[in-house]
N, C-alpha and C positions, 0 to 999 in steps of 0.2 A: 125674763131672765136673760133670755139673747140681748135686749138691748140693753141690758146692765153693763153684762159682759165688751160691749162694742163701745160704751161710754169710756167703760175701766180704761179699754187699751189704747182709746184717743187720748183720754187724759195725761197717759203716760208719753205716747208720741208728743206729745205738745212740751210736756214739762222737758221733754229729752232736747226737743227740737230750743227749749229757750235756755238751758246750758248752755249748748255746742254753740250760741250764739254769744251768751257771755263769755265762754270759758276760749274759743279761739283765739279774738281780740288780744286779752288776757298774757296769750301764751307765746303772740309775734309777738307783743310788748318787753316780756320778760327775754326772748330771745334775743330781742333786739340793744338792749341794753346790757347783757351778757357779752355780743359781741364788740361793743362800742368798747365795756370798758376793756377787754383784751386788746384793744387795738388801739389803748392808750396807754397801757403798760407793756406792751411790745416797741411801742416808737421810741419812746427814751432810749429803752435798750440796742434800739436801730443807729441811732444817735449817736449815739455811745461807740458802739463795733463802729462807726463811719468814722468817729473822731480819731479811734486808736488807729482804724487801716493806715486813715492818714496821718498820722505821725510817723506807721510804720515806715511808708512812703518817703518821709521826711529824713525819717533815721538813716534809708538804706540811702539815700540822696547824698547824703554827710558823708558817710560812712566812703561812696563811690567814688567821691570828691576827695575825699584824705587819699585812697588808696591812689588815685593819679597825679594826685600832688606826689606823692611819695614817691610814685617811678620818674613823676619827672624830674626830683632830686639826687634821684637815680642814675636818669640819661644824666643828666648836665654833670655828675661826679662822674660817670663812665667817660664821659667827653673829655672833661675835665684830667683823664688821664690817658688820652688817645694817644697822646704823643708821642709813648712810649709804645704803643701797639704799633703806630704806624710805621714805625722805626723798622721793627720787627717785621713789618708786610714788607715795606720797600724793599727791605736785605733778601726777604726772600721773592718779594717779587725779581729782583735782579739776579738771584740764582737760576728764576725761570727764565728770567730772558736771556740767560747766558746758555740755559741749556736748551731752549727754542734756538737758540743763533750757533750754537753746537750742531745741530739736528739739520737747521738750514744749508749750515756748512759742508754739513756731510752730505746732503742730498743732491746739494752744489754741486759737489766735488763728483759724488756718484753720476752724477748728468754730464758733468764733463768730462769723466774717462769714457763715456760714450761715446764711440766716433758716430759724426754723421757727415751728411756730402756736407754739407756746409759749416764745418771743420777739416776740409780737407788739408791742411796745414800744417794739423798738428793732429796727427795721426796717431801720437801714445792713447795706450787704453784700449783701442778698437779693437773687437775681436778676440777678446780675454778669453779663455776659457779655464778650467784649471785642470792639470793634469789628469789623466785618465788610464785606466789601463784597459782602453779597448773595450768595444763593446759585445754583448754576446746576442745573436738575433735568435730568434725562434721562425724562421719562417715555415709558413704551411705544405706541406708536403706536395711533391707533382709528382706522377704516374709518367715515368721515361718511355712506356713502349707506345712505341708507334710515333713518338716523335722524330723530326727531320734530322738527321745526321749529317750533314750536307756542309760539306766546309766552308764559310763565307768569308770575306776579307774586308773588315772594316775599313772605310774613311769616309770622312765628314765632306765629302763632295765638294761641287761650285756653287748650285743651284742655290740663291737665297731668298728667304722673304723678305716682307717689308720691316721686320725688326732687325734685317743683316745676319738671320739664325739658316745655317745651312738645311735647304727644304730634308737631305736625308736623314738628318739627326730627326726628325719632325715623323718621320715616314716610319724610321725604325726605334724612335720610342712607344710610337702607338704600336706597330706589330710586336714589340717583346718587353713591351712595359712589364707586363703579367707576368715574368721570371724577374723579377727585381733587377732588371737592367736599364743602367742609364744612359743615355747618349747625348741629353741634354736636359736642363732644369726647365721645364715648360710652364715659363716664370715671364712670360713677354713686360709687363706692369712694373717686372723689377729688377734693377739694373745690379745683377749679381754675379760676381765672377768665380768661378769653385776653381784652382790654382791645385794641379797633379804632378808629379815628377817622378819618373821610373828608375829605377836605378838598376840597368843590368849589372856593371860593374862599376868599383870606384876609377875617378880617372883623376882625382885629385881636385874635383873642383866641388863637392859636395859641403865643405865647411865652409866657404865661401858664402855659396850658395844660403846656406845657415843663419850667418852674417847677418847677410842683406835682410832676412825673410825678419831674424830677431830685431833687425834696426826699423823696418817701417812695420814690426809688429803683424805682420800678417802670415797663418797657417795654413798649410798645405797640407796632401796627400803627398807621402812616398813611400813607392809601388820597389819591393824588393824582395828577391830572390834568398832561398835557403845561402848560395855560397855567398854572396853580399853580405848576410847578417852575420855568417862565421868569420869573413875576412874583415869584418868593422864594426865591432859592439860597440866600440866607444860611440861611433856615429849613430848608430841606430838607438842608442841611450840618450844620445844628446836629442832627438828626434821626439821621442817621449817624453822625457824631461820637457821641453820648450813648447811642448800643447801641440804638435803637429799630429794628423794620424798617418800611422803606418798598414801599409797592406800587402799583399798577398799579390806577388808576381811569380810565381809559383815555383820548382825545384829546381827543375834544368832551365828553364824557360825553354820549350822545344821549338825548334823554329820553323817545322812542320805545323805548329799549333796542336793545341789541346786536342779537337778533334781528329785527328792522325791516330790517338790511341784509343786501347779499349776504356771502357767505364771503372776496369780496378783502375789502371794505370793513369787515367787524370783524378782521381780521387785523392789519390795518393801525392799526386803533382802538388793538389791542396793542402791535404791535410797531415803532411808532414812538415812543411813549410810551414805550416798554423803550429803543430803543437812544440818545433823547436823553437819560434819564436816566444811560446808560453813559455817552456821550462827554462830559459836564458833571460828572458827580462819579463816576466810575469805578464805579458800583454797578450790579449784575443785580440787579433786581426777577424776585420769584420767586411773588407773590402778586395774586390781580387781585381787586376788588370790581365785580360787574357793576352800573354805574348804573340808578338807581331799582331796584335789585334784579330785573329784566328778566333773562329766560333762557331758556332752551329745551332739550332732549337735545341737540341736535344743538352749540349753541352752548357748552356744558360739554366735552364731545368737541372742540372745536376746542382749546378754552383748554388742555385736557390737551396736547393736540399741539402747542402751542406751548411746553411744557414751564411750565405755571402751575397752581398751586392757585388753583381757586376758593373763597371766602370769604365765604360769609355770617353769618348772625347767627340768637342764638338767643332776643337781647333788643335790642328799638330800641323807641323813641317817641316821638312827634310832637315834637323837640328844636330843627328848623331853621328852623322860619320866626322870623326875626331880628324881624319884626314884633311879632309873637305870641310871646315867650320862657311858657314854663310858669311856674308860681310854683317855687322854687327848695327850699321844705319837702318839699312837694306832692311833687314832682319825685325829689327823694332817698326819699322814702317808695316810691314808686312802685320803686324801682328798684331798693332794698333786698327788699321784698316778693316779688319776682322772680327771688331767688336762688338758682343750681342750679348744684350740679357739672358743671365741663365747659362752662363758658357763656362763649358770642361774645357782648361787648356790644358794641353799635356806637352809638356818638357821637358829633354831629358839630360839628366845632371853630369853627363860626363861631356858636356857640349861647354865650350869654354866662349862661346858669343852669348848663349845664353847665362852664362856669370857674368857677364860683363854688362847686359843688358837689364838684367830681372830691376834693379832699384827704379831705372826711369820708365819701363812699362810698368810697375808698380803707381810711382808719382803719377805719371801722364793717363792712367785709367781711371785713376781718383778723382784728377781734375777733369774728367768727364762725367763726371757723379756716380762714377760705378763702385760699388762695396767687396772687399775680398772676402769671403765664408769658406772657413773648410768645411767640405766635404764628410756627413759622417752617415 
């Protein structure tokens, strides 16, 4: 019975085993010819999409070709009517180059009302300024007690350095730089001359003076008194008017000097003198000359608190006594001789050598390359 059983189920292994032998073969064959024919009815159609890509290629070819023929029928008609454009550019190009040569002209022109040393010749232009009415300082406040009350007497000494600048000017801008006190511009590099004129009273030679300062164009300082400004508005208008600055030579001018009184009493020296100057011709004086050149620590410290520079000088000489005028050669020698970067001169307008002098030490400091600047 077992070995019935063991025939049955060889028999059926064997009959399985000679299927899977024909039935395999069979079934690559049938696959195999399934994929051929797809991939003979796919290539036409490869064919096909190849042929149209490229025509599309062809088309857009054509198409790209018109389209630059076209603009170039375009350019050469644009061209073809340049003429009338150009017309148009040139007109205005020559409007710009009329207002570039405008613009040049003016910058020209600007460059040559500038004075410099090397236009000393023609001195218009130099030193413009436009009117002003004064300026108003804020200086920092200083603490008076315990300062020197010690009355000192300005002058510019003999001693000089190698710039020609008198060594005291030198000595006492450094000890009282610090209360806005000048004695000198400590400018050695630059050949500048700051031009001051005091005016205790008129002696008829101040419009003169005027003149000269309006003809070679150069500004000055003048230092004037409360009674100067009531006995001559006109002049002190014309002073303002003409770009010059005006300053603060104080009420009486006392000839004891400022430091002689108390602290009401030089305040006062100032600052009435400042505000009749304001209410009569709208100007802040911003600058003081202490008469007779009198001063003290303590009395520079006030003038700072009162918001004023003080100004002295780094050249004066004996110019005022109206009696005794110098010889006017003599005088211009002397004063030429004297010259140093960075110099306060001070001279004083009722001196009638000094009108008679100021145009050719004007000329002859120019022609040393020296620049005149006022003072502000």
């Amino acid at each position: 019975m077992d070995n019935r059983r063991r025939k049955r189920r060889r028999r059926k292994k064997n009959n399985t085993a000679r299927i899977m032998v024909y039935v395999i073969p069979i079934a690559v064959i049938i696959l195999a010819v399934f994929g051929i024919t797809n991939a003979l009815k796919k290539s036409p159609k490869t064919e096909e999409d190849r042929t149209q890509t490229e025509s599309q290629v062809a088309d857009s070819k054509k198409d790209l070709s018109s389209e630059n023929l076209s603009d170039d029928n375009d350019k050469s008609s644009d061209q073809t009517e340049e003429p009338s454009d150009s017309a148009d550019n040139k007109e205005n190009e020559t409007d710009d180059e009329k207002d570039n040569s405008d613009d040049t002209d003016t910058a020209e022109q600007e460059k040559k009302d500038d004075f410099t040393v090397a236009d000393l010749d023609n001195p218009e232009g130099f030193d413009e300024r436009p009117t002003k009415n004064g300026i108003v300082l804020e200086n920092q406040q200083i603490d008076l007690n315990g300062l020197d009350t010690t009355g000192l007497d300005w002058g510019q000494g003999g001693d000089l350095d190698q710039w020609n600048r008198p060594a005291g000017c030198m000595q006492y801008q450094e000890k009282y730089g610090k209360y806005n006190a000048y004695f000198i511009s400590d400018e050695p590099e630059k050949k500048v001359i700051y031009l001051t004129i005091d005016e205790g009273y008129e002696y008829g030679c101040s419009e003169r003076i005027l003149n000269t300062l309006k003809e070679k164009n150069v500004h000055a300082v003048f230092f004037i008194t409360k009674a100067y400004a009531k006995q001559n508005p006109e002049l002190v208008q014309r002073m303002i008017d003409e770009g010059h600055e005006v300053g603060n030579h104080s009420v009486t001018h006392p000839a004891a000097g400022l430091p002689s009184q108390d602290i009401a009493q030089q305040t006062n020296e100032v600052t009435e003198n400042h505000q009749y100057v304001k209410d009569q011709f709208g100007y802040d004086m911003h600058l003081f000359r202490y008469p007779a050149g009198k001063f003290s620590e303590q009395s520079l410290a006030l003038l700072n608190n009162l918001n004023y520079k003080s100004i002295f000088w780094s050249f004066a000489y004996l110019d005022y006594d109206v009696e005794n005028q110098p010889d006017p050669t003599e005088s211009l020698q002397k004063i030429m001789d004297r010259l140093h970067p960075g110099a306060i001169y001070l001279l004083h307008a009722e001196s009638e050598t000094n009108t008679q002098i100021l145009g050719d030490f004007i000329d002859q400091t120019r022609a040393q390359g020296y620049e005149f600047k006022v003072f502000e």
